[in-house]
C-alpha positions, 0 to 999 in steps of 0.5 A: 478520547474524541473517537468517532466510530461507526460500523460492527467492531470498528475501532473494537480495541481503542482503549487510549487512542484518539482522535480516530474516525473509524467507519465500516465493519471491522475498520481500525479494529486493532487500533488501541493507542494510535491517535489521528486516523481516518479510516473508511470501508469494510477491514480498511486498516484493520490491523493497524496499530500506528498513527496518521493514517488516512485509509479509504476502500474495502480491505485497503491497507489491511496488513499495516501493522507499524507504518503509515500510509495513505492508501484510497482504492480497494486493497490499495496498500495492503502490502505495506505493513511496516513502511512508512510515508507510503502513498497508494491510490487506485485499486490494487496499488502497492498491493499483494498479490500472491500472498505478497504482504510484507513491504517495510520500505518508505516513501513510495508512491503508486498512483493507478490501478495495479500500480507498483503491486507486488508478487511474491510471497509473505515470507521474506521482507521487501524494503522498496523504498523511493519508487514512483510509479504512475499509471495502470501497471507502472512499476509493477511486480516488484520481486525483490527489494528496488529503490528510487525507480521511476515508472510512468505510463501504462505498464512502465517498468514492466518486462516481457517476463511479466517481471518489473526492472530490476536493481535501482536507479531506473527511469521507465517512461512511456507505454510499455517502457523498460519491455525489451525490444525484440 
């Protein structure tokens, strides 16, 4: 099976994955036949159940349970439970908050603490896809579905409403830029 697995019930339901690295308690528990993941730090992917991924932090990626993503940072990608190609570093990027958990779109990117994080609740799926957000804060609070927004610079994309661009199609480059002006 080729399966290296390190930590109080890491990997616990491989039956015929393999070429999975699995280290931290409860890291990769749900996997059963996903092939070629790393998984790294306490329930980093725990209810994962698809292949390649690569998920680095505490409780990152914790929700994925069909997509891929690359998440490195503490609940980075922890929203993220179907989308697939979906890449997040830093602490909190593309994450939850509020009980938000339930992104199923593709190919996004979020790099910096808090980048692209999503309010929200759990209950109705939010299929952002094709966003990129770089810098603390850029693009986040995204409340309803977005598709190809750029968000550069501390807290881009952001509004004074605390609330993210709305729609599609936007360009935010700068500190603070997308806020209105007053």
């Amino acid at each position: 099976a080729f399966n290296t697995l390190i930590g109080s019930s890491a990997g616990g339901y491989i039956n015929s994955g393999n070429q999975n690295t699995v280290v931290g308690s409860q890291s990769g528990r749900d996997i059963t036949s996903a092939t070629s993941n790393t998984f790294m730090g306490y329930q980093a992917g725990i209810t994962a159940t698809s292949s390649y991924n690569t998920i680095v932090g505490a409780n990152a990626a914790n929700n994925l349970v069909g997509g891929t993503v690359d998440a490195f940072g503490y609940l980075a990608g922890n929203a993220v439970t179907t989308g697939v190609r979906n890449f997040a570093i830093g602490n909190q990027s593309l994450a939850g908050a509020g009980g938000a958990t339930n992104i199923t779109g593709n190919d996004n990117i979020a790099i910096g603490v808090f980048a692209m994080q999503v309010q929200g609740s759990n209950s109705t799926a939010k299929a952002h896809s094709r966003n990129l957000a770089i810098g603390v804060y850029a693009g986040q609070v995204h409340t309803t579905a977005v598709t190809n927004n750029i968000s550069i610079g501390y807290a881009a994309g952001v509004t004074n409403t605390n609330d993210s661009i709305t729609g599609s199609n936007n360009i935010a480059i700068g500190v603070l830029s997308g806020l209105p002006s007053r």
